[in-house]
C-alpha positions as CSV (number, residue, x, y, z in Angstrom):
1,X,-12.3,-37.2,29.8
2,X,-10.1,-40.1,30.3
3,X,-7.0,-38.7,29.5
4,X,-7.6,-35.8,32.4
5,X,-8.5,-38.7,34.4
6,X,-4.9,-40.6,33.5
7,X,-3.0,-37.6,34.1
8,X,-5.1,-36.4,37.2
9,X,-5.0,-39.6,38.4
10,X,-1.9,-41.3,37.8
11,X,0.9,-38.7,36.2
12,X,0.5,-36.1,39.0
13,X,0.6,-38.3,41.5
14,X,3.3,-39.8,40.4
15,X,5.5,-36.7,39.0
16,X,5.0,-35.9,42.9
17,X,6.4,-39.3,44.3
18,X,9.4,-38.7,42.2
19,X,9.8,-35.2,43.7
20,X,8.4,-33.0,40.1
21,X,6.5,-30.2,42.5
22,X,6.3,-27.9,39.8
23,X,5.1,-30.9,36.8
24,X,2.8,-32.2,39.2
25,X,1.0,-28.8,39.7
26,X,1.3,-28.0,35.9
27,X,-1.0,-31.3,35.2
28,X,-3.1,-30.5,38.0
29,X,-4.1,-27.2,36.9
30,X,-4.4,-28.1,32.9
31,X,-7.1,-31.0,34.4
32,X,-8.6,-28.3,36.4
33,X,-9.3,-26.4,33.9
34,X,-10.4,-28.4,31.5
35,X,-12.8,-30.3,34.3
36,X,-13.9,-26.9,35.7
37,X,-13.2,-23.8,33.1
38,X,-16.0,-21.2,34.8
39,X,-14.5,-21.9,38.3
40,X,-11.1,-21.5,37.1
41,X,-11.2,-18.5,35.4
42,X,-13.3,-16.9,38.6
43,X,-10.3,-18.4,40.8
44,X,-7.8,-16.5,37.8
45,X,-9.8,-13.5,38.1
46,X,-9.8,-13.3,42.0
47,X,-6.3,-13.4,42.0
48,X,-5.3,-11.4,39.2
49,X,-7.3,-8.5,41.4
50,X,-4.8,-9.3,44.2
51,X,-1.8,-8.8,41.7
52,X,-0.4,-5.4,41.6
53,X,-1.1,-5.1,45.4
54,X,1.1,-8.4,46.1
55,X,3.9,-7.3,43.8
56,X,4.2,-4.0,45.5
57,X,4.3,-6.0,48.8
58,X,6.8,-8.6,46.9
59,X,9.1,-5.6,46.5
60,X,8.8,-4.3,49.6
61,X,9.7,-7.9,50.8
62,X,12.8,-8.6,48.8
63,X,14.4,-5.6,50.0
64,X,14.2,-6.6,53.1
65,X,15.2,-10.5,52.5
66,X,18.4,-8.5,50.3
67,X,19.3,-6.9,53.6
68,X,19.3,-9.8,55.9
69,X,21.8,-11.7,53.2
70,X,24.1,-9.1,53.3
71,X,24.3,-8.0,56.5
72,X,25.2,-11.9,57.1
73,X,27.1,-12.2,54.6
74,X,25.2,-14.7,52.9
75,X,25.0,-14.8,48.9
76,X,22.0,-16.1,48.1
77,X,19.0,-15.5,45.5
78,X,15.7,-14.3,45.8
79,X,12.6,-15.5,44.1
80,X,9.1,-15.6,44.4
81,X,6.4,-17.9,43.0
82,X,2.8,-17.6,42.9
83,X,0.5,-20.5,44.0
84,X,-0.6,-22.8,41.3
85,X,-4.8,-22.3,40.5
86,X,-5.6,-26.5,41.0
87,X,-3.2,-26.3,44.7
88,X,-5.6,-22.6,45.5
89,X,-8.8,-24.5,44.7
90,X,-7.5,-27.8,46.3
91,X,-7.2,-26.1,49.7
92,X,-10.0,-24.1,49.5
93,X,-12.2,-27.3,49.4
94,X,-10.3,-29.3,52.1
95,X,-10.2,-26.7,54.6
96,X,-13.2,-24.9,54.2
97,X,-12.0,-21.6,53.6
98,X,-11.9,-18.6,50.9
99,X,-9.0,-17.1,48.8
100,X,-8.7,-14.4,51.7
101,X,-7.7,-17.4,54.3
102,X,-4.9,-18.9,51.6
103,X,-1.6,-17.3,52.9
104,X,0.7,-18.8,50.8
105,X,-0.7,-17.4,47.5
106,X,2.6,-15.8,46.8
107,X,5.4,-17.6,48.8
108,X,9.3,-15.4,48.3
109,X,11.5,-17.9,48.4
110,X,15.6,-17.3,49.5
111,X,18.1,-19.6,47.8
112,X,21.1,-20.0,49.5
113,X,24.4,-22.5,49.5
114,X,24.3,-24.3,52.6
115,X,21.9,-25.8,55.6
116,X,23.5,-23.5,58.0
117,X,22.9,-20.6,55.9
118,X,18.9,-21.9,56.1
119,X,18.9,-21.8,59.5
120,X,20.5,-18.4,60.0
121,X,18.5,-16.4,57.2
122,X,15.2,-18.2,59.3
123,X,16.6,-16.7,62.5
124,X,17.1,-13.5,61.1
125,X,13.9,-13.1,59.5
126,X,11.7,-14.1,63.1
127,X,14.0,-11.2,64.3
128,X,12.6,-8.5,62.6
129,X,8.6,-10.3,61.2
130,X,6.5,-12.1,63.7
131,X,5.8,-15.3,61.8
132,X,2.4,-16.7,62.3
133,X,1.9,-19.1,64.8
134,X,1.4,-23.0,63.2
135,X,2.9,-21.3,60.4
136,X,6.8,-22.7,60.9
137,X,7.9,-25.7,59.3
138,X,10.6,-27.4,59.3
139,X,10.7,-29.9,56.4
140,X,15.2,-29.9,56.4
141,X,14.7,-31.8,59.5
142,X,11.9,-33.4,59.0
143,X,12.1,-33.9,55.0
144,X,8.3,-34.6,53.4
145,X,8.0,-38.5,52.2
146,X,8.6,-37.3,48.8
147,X,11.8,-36.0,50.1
148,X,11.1,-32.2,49.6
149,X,13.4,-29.9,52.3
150,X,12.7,-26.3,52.7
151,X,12.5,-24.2,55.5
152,X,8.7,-22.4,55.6
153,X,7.5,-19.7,57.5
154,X,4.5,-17.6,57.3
155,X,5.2,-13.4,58.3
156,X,3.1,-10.7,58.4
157,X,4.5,-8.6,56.4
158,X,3.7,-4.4,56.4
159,X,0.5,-4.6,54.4
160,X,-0.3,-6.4,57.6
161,X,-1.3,-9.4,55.4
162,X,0.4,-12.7,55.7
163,X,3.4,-14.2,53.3
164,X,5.2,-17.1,53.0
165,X,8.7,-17.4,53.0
166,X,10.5,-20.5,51.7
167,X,14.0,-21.0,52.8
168,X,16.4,-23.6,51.3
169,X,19.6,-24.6,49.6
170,X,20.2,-24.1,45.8
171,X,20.5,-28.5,46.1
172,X,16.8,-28.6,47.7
173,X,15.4,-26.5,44.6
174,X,17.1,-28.3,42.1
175,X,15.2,-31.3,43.6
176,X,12.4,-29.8,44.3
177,X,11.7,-29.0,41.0
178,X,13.2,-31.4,38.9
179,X,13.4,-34.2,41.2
180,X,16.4,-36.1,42.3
């Protein structure tokens, strides 16, 4: 029980200070379900039922992303991740809400060269999805302490459910990721 405690404690938080997004949510979610097993499977379960609807939308999505890099003339990659169990359960508690109010379950995320190539992909996409309102940030300007930069946005999308969309240079991921 100590060790989860450690690594809960101590490596996640600190895998996050030194910019490790993805290590830090791997620990959390191993200590999650070791601390909590028959609320993480049920969270596992809940989600998995969402699946095949998501990557249907997820496809549907990309398509669309694909377009709006080559009509401006952008070369770029397109990805999508799927929120970690520990950061779904994690909200859930803090906010007070269920898995049907998390809209960043699946976030599509556009890799692309430069800043100004952020910017003008974000542009593009508010032209053709409404993005949600409080649902636009802007963490290239306004980099978070751990120094993470991406562009977010949150669109409905045309199951008429919302989606994220992160935005950010091939640089920002590497460092996201992997850390500076």
């Amino acid at each position: 029980k100590s060790f989860v405690s450690n690594v809960r404690d101590i490596f996640a938080p600190l895998a996050e200070r030194l910019g490790l997004g993805n290590m830090k949510s791997t620990m959390e979610d191993y200590c999650f379900k070791y601390d909590n097993p028959q609320l993480y499977k049920e969270l596992e379960n809940n989600i998995m039922l969402k699946k095949e609807d998501n990557l249907k939308q997820i496809a549907i999505t990309k398509q669309k992303l694909e377009e709006i890099l080559k009509e401006l003339n952008i070369k770029g990659e397109i990805t999508y991740r799927q929120k970690h169990i520990s950061s779904i359960f994690k909200k859930i508690k803090s906010k007070g809400v269920n898995l049907a109010q998390i809209y960043d379950l699946v976030a599509m995320r556009v890799l692309v060269e430069s800043v100004e190539e952020c910017y003008a992909v974000f542009g593009k996409i508010h032209s053709i999805y409404k993005p949600m309102q409080g649902r636009v940030k802007d963490y290239i300007a306004n980099p978070k302490p751990n120094g993470y930069q991406s562009l977010h946005t949150t669109i409905i999308v045309e199951n008429q459910r919302p989606m994220e969309i992160q935005i950010r240079t091939y640089e920002m991921h590497r460092n996201s990721e992997f850390g500076i």
